[in-house]
C-alpha positions as CSV (number, residue, x, y, z in Angstrom):
1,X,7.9,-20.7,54.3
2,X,7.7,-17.9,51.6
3,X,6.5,-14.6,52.3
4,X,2.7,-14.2,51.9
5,X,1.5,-12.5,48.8
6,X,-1.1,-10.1,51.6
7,X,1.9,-8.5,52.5
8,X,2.9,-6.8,49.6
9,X,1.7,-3.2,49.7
10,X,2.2,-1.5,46.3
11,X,2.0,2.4,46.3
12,X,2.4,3.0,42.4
13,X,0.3,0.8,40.7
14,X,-2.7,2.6,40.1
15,X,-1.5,1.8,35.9
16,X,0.0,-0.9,35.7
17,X,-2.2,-2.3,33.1
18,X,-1.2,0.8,31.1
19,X,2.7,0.2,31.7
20,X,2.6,-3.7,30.3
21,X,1.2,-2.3,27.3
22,X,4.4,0.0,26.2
23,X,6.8,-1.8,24.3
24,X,9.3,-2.9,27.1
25,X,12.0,-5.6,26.6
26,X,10.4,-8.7,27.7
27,X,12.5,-8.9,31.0
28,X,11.0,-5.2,32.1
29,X,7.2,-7.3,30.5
30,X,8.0,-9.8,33.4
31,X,8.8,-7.9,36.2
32,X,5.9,-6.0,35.8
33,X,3.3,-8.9,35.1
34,X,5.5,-10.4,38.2
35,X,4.0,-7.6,40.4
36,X,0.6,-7.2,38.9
37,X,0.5,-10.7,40.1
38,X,1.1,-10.1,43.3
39,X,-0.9,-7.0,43.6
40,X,-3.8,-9.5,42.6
41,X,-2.8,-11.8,45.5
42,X,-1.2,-14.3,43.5
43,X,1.2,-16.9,45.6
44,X,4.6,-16.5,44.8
45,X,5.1,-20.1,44.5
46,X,1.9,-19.5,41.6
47,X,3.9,-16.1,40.3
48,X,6.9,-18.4,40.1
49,X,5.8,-20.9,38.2
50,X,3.3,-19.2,35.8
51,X,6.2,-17.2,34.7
52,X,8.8,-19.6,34.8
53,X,11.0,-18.0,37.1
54,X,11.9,-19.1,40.8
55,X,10.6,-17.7,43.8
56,X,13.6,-16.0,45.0
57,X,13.5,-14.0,41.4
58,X,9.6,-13.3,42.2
59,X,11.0,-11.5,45.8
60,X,13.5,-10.0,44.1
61,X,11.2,-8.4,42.2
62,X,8.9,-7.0,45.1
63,X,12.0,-5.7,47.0
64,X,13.0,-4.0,43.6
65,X,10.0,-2.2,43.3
66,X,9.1,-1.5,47.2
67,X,12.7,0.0,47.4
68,X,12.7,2.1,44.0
69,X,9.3,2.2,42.7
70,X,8.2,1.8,39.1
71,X,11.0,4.1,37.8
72,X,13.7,1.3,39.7
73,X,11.4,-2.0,38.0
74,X,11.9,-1.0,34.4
75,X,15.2,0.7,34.5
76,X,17.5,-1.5,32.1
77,X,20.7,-3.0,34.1
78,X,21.5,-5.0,31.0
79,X,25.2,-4.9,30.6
80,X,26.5,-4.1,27.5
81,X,30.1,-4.3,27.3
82,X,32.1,-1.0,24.9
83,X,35.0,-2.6,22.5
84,X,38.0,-0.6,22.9
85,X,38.4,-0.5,19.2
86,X,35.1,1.2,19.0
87,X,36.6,4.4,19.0
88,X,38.0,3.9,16.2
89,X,35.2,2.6,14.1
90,X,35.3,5.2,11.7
91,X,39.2,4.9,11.0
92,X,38.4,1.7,10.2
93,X,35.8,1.7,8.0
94,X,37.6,4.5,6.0
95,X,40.2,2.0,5.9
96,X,38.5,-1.1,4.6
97,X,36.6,1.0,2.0
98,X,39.9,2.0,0.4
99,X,41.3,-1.5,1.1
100,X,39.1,-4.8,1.7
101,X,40.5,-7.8,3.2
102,X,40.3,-11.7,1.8
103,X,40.0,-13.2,5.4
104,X,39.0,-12.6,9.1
105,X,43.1,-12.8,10.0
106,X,44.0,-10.3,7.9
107,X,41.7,-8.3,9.3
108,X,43.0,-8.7,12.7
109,X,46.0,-7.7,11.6
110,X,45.1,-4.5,10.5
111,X,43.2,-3.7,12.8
112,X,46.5,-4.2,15.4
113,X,48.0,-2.3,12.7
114,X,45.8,0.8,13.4
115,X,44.6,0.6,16.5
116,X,47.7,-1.3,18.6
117,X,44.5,-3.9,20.1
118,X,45.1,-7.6,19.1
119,X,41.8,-9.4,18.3
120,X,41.0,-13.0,17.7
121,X,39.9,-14.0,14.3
122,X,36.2,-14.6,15.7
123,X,36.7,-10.7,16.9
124,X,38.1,-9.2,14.1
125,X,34.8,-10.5,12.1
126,X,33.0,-9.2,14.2
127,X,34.4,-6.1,14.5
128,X,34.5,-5.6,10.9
129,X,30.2,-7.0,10.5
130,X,30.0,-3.7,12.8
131,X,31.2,-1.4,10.8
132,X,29.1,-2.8,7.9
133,X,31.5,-4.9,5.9
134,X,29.9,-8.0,4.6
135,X,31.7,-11.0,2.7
136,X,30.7,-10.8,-0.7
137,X,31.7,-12.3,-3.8
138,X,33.9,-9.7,-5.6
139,X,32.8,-9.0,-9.8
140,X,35.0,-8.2,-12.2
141,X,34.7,-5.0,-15.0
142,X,36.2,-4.9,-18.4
143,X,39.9,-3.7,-18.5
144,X,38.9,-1.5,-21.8
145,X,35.5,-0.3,-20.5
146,X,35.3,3.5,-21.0
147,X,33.4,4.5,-18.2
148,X,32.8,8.2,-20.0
149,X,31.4,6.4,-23.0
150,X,29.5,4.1,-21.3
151,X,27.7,7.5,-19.5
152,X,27.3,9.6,-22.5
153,X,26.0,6.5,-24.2
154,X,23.2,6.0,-21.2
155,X,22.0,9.3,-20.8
156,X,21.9,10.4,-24.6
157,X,21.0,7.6,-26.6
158,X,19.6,4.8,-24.3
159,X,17.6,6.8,-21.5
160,X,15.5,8.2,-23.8
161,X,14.6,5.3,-26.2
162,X,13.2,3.8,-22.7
163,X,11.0,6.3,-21.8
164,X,9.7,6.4,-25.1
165,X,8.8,3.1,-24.5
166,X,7.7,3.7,-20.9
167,X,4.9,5.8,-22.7
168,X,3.8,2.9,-25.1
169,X,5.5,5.2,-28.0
170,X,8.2,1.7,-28.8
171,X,9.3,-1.5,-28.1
172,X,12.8,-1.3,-26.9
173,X,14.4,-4.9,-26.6
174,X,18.2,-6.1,-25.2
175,X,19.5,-9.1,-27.0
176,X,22.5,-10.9,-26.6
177,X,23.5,-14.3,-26.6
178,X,24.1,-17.2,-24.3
179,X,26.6,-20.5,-25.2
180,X,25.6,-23.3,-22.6
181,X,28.7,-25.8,-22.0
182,X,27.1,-29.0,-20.8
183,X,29.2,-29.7,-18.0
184,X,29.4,-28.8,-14.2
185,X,28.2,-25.5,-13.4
186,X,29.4,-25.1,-9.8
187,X,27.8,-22.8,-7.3
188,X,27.8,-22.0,-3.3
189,X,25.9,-25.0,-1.0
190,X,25.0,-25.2,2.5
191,X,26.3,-28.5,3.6
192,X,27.7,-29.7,6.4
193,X,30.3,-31.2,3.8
194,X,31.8,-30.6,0.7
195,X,29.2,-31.9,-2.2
196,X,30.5,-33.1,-5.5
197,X,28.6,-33.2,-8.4
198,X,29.3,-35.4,-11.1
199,X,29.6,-33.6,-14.6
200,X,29.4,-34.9,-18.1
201,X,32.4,-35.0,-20.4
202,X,32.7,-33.4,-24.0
203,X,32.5,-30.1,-25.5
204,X,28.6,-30.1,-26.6
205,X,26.8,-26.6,-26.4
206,X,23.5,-25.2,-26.1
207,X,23.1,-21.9,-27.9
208,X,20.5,-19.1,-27.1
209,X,19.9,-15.5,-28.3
210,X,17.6,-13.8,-26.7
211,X,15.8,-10.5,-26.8
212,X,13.9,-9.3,-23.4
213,X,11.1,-6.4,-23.6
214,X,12.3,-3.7,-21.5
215,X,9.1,-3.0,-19.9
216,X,7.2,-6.1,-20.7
217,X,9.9,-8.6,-19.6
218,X,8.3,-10.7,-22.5
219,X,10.9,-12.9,-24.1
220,X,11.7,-14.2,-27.3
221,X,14.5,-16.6,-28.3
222,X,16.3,-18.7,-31.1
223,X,18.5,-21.5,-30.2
224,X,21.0,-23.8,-31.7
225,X,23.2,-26.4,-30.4
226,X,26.0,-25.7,-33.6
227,X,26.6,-21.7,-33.8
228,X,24.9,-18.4,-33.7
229,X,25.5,-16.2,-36.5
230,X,23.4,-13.2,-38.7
231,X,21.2,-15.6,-40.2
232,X,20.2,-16.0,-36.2
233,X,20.4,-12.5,-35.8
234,X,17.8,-12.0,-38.7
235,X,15.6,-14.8,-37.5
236,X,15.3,-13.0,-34.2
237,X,14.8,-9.8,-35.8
238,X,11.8,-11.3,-38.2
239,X,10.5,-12.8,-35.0
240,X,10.4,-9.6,-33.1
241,X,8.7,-8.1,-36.1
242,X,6.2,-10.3,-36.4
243,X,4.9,-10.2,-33.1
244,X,4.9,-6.2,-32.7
245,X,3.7,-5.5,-36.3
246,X,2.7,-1.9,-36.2
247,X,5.4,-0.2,-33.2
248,X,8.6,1.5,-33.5
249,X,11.4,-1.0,-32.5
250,X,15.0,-0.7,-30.7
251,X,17.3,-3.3,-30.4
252,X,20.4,-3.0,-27.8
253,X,23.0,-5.2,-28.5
254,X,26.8,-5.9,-27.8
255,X,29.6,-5.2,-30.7
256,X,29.6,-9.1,-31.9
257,X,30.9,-9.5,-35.5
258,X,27.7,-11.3,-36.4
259,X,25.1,-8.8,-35.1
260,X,27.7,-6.0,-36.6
261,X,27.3,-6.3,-40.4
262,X,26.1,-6.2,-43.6
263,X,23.8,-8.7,-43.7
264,X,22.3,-7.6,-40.2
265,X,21.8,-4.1,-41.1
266,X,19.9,-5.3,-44.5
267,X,17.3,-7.1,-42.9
268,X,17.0,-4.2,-40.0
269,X,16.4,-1.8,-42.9
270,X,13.7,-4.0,-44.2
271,X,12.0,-4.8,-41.3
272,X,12.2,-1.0,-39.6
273,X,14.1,-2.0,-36.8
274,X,16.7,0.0,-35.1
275,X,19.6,-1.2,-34.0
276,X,21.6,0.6,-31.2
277,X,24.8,-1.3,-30.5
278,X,26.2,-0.6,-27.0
279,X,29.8,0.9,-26.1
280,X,32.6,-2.1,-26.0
281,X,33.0,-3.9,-22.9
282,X,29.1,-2.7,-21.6
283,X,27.6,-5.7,-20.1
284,X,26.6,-3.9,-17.5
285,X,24.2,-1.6,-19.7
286,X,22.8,-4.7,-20.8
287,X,19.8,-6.2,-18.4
288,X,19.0,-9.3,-20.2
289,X,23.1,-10.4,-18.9
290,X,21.2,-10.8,-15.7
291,X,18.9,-13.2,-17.1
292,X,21.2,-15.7,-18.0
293,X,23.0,-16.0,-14.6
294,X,19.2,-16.7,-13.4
295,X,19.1,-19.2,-16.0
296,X,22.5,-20.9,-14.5
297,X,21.6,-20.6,-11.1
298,X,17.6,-21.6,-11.3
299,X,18.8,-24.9,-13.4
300,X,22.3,-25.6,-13.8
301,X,23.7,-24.9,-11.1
302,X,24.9,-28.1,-8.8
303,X,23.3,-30.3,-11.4
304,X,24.0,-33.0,-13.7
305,X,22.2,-34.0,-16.9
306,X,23.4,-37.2,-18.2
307,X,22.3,-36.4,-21.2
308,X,22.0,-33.5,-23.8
309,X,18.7,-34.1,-24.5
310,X,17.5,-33.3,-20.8
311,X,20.5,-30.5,-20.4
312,X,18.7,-28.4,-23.1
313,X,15.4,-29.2,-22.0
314,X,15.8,-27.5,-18.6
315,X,17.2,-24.7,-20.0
316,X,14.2,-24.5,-22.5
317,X,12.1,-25.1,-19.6
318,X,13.5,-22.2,-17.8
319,X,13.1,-19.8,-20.5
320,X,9.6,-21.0,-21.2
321,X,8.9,-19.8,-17.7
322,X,10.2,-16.4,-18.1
323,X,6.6,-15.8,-20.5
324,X,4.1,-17.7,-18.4
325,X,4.9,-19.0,-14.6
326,X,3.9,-16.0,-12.3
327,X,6.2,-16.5,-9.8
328,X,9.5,-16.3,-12.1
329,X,7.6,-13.0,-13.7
330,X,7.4,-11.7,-10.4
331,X,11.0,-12.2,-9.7
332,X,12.9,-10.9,-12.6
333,X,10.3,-7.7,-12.2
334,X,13.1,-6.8,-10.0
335,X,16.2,-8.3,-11.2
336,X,15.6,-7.0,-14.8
337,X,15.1,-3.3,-13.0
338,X,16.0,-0.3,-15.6
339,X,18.9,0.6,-12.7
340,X,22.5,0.3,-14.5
341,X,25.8,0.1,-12.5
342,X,28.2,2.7,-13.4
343,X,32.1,2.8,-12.7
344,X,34.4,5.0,-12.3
């Protein structure tokens, strides 16, 4: 027969309706609703069950707290276990900075290296998720980028053609172009096994240049399914022109034979556009880049299209989304941020 609830005396509950209303772990939450049950003359077998505990864990309680008071109820006995290689965390992550690992086993294997401990796989990944490595995809950088180039080229011409259009004093548009390979364009799947997706055969291309407002994010486009050239360089131009009549325009754009020459710079003189060609090997200085991966990975991307027809029409359904679904504006707000990676 359990012990009647009548005989539990508390001496330190006077605010207790206080105390369940800090923000205690939800065992501490328990214990204390445990005994303001009790307090209240609630059965133990009723404390038990309400709380879905057993009864022996509702007199463990009340012995707790008639032994050690409030300050022994909410004191945390949680065990939390120290890794022996924590002490050298910071070894460690000074080492993984300077030299990343492909795999959880190579890991381990430095960290015996350093340390003398031998972890598991499962340990050295977690290990190394405590230090605050993360498996990412690595990128890649142009082997002739000029990193001093590509800075002077940001802060002395760039920078300040966007604030002028920050202020509404330009229009400031990146253009490059995009060569769409009808085929499989694979990409990462959650699956609890490997997915293949069937691909079309032949060589057959969907071309797109593109020029993205800086501020804006407006887009404007001519495509192609043969080649893109200066004649599509002017057409984009004369586009752009026509839609922003009366403002000062800057085009950035990449080093490409066919928006380097004569026949571009003509048609820029005639139309008052300026042109403002980018360091070689920049695509990182160039924001509408990011657009086109979102253009892969929103359509493409673990996707067949039987036929050309419907490849190019998803891609020109993306695009067309870019100037009216509000959603997709809201998104590239921040993936076509004014924030360019530098390296060293």
């Amino acid at each position: 027969m359990s012990d009647p609830a009548d005989k539990f005396i508390p001496q330190d509950l006077t605010d207790l309706t206080d105390t369940l209303e800090l923000d205690w772990p939800d065992k501490i939450k328990r214990k204390l609703l445990a005994l303001k049950m009790l307090f209240e003359r609630v059965p133990q077998e009723t404390t038990a069950k309400v709380l879905n505990i057993t009864t022996r864990t509702v007199r463990n309680y009340r012995d707790e707290f008639r032994e050690g008071g409030i300050s022994s109820t909410v004191e945390d006995r949680a065990f939390r276990p120290i890794s022996s290689v924590e002490p050298h965390f910071q070894c460690l992550r000074c080492f993984f900075m300077a030299r990343p690992v492909a795999s959880a086993k190579e890991g381990a294997d430095c960290i015996a290296k350093i340390t003398g401990i031998k972890l598991s796989d499962d340990q050295a990944r977690r290990i190394m998720k405590r230090i605050g490595l993360k498996f990412r995809k690595s990128g890649q950088i142009p082997g002739k980028a000029d990193p001093q180039l590509q800075f002077d080229f940001l802060q002395n011409k760039l920078l300040p053609k966007l604030e002028e259009a920050r202020l509404g004093k330009r229009k400031v548009f990146f253009v490059d172009a995009a060569h769409f390979v009808m085929g499989a364009f694979l990409g990462m799947l959650w699956c609890v096994t490997r997915v293949f997706t069937r691909t079309a055969s032949g060589r057959k291309r969907y071309n797109v240049l593109g020029a993205i407002d800086s501020q804006t994010r407006e887009l404007i486009t001519v495509t192609n399914d043969s080649y893109i050239n200066a004649k599509s360089v002017c057409e984009l131009m004369w586009n752009i022109r026509e839609m922003h009549q009366d403002t000062e325009i800057t085009l950035v754009l990449d080093n490409a034979r066919y928006q380097k020459c004569q026949v571009v710079f003509t048609m820029a003189d005639v139309l008052g556009i300026e042109l403002l060609h980018l360091p070689g090997y920049s695509p990182n200085l160039n924001i509408i880049e990011r657009l086109w991966k979102y253009v892969k990975k929103s359509c493409l991307y673990n996707r067949y299209y039987p036929e050309f027809s419907q490849f190019k029409g998803a891609i020109d359904n993306c695009l067309h989304r870019v100037n009216v679904d509000k959603e997709c504006k809201e998104h590239l707000k921040s993936l076509l941020t004014l924030n360019f990676q530098m390296f060293a």
